[in-house]
C-alpha positions in Angstrom: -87.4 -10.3 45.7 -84.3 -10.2 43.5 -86.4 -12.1 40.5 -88.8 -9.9 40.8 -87.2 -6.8 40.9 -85.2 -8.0 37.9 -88.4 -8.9 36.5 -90.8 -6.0 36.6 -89.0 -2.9 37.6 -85.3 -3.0 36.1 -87.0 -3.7 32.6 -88.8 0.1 33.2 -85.4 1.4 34.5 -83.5 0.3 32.1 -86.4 1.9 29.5 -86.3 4.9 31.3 -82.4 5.4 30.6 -82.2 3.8 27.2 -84.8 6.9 26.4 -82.9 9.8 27.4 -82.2 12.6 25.2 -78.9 12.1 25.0 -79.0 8.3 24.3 -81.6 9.2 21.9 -79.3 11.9 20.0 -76.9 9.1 19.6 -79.6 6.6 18.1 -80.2 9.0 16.0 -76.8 9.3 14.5 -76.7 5.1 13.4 -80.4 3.8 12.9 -81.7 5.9 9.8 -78.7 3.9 7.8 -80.4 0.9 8.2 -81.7 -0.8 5.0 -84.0 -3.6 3.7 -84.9 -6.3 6.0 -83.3 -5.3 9.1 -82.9 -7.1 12.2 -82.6 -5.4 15.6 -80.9 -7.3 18.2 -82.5 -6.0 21.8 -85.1 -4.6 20.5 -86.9 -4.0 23.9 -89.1 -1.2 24.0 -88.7 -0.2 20.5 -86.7 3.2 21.0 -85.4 3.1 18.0 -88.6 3.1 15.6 -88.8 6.5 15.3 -85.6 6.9 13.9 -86.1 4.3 11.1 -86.0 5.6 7.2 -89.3 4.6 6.0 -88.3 5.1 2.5 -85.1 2.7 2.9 -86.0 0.1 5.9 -88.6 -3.0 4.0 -89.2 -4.4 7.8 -87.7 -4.4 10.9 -87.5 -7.9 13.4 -86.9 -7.3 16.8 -85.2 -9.9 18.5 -85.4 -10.2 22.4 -85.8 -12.6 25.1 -87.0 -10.6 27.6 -90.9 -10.4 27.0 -90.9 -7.6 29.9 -88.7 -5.7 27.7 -91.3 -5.8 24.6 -94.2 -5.4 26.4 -93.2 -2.2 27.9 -93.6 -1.3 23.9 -96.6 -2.2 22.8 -97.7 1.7 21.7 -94.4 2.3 19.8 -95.0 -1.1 18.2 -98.9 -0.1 17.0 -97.6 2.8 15.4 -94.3 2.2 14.1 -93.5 3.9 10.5 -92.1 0.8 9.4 -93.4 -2.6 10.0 -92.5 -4.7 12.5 -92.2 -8.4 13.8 -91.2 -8.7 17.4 -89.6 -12.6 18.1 -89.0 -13.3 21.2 -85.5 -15.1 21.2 -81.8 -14.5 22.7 -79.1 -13.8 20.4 -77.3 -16.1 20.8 -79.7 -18.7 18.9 -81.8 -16.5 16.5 -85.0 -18.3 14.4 -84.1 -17.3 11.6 -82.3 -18.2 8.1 -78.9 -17.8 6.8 -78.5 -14.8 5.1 -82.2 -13.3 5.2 -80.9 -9.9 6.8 -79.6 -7.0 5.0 -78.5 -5.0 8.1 -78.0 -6.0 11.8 -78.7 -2.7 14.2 -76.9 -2.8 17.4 -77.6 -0.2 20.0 -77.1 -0.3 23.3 -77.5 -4.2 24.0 -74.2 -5.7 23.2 -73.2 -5.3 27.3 -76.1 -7.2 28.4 -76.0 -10.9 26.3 -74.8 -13.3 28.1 -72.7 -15.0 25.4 -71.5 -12.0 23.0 -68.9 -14.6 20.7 -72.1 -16.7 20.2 -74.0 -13.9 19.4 -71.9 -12.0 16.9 -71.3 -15.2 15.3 -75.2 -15.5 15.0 -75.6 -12.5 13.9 -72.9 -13.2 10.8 -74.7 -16.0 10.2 -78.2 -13.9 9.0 -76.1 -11.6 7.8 -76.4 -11.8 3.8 -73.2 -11.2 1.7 -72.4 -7.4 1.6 -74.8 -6.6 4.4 -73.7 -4.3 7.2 -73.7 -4.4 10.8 -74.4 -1.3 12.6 -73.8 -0.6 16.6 -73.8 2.2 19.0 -72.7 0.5 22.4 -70.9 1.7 25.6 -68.3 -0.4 26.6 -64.6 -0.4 27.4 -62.3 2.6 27.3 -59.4 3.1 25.4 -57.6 4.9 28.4 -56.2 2.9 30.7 -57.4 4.6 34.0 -60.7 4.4 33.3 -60.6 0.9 32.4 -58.9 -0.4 35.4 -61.9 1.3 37.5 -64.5 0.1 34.5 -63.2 -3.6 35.5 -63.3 -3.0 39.6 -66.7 -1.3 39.4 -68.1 -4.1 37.0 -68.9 -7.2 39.2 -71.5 -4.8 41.3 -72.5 -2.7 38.3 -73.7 -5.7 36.2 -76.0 -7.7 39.3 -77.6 -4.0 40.0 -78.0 -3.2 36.2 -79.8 -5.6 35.0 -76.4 -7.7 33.3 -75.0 -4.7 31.7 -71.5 -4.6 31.7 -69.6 -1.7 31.1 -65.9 -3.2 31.0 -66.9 -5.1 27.3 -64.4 -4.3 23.8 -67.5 -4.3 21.3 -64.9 -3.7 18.2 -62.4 -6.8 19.8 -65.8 -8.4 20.2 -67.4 -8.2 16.4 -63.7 -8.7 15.1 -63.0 -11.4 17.1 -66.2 -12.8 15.5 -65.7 -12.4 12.0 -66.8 -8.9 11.6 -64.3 -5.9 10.0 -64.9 -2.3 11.3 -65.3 -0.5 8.1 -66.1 3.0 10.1 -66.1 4.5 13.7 -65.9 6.8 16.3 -65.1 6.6 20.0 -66.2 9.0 22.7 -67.2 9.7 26.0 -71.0 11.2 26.4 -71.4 13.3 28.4 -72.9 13.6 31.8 -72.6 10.2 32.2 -69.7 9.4 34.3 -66.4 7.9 32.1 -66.4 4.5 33.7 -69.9 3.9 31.6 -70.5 6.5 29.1 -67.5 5.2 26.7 -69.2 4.8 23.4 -68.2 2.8 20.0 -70.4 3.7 17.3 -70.2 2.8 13.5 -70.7 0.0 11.0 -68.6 -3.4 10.2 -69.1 -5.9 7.4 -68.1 -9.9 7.3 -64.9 -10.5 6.7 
């Protein structure tokens, strides 16, 4: 039951609350500064299309390994303002060249890959010199309370959402993996509740 609960309904829950207005209001704030190629880790559904600068964004490649994810897509995808390729393929081992990306987007995946360092470092790799690396991500909180409960709550948080994990440092996490955070703010977002509404959002470049 639990593969196929994981399998066909957490892929719509997780959709469902990836597509609130408030998660969209913070998409909103990162994806229209994409540029050229651009490569969206998680990709899923494809909540952030809309929010792509058609006049700015060449073509988009949606990375993701979850083809239950992508599927649940498939209308966003047929009418997407900017054109898109949808690979099906974790992060941690992307198809694709060095340097063929001029910005990475990050939004709301980094707490679910298995293997962030392996990740990040992929996604350096495809990074071209100069390129950016954009992310809006809940993770860890910078106040120590709410971290101590973040890493109590985790274990049971992660096997009922899907792998999310709410306890992660994505800045630690793209420095420790090559990455410099050139810009960003930290904040909880409300209603959710503190322990998982923590949010990082801004841009890095390769050191």
């Amino acid at each position: 039951m639990s593969g196929l609960y994981n399998r066909y309904v957490m892929p719509r829950v997780v959709s469902c609350l990836c597509g609130t207005e408030e998660i969209s209001a913070q998409r909103a704030k990162v994806v229209p500064a994409a540029d050229g190629v651009v490569l969206e880790v998680g990709i899923g559904p494809g909540h952030n299309l809309g929010f792509y600068d058609r006049e700015r964004v060449s073509r988009v490649i949606g990375l993701d390994p979850v083809r239950e994810m992508t599927a649940l897509g498939a209308r966003r995808f047929a009418s997407s303002p900017v054109p898109v390729e949808v690979v099906e393929a974790p992060a941690e081992d992307m198809p694709l060249d060095d340097g063929s990306v001029d910005t990475v987007l990050l939004t709301y995946t980094a707490c679910t890959i298995p293997d962030t360092a392996s990740a990040v470092a992929e996604m350096r790799r495809v990074l071209k010199p100069g390129g950016r690396l954009l992310f809006c991500e809940h993770g860890r909180s910078r106040d120590e309370g709410v971290a101590r409960w973040q890493d109590r709550v985790n274990p049971l948080w992660s096997r009922l959402a899907g792998g999310c994990n709410i306890n992660r440092n994505i800045a630690g996490a793209l420095e420790e993996g090559g990455f410099e955070v050139v810009s960003m703010e930290n904040y909880y977002l409300k209603p959710m509740p503190r322990i998982v509404g923590y949010h990082y959002l801004g841009s890095a470049r390769a050191r």
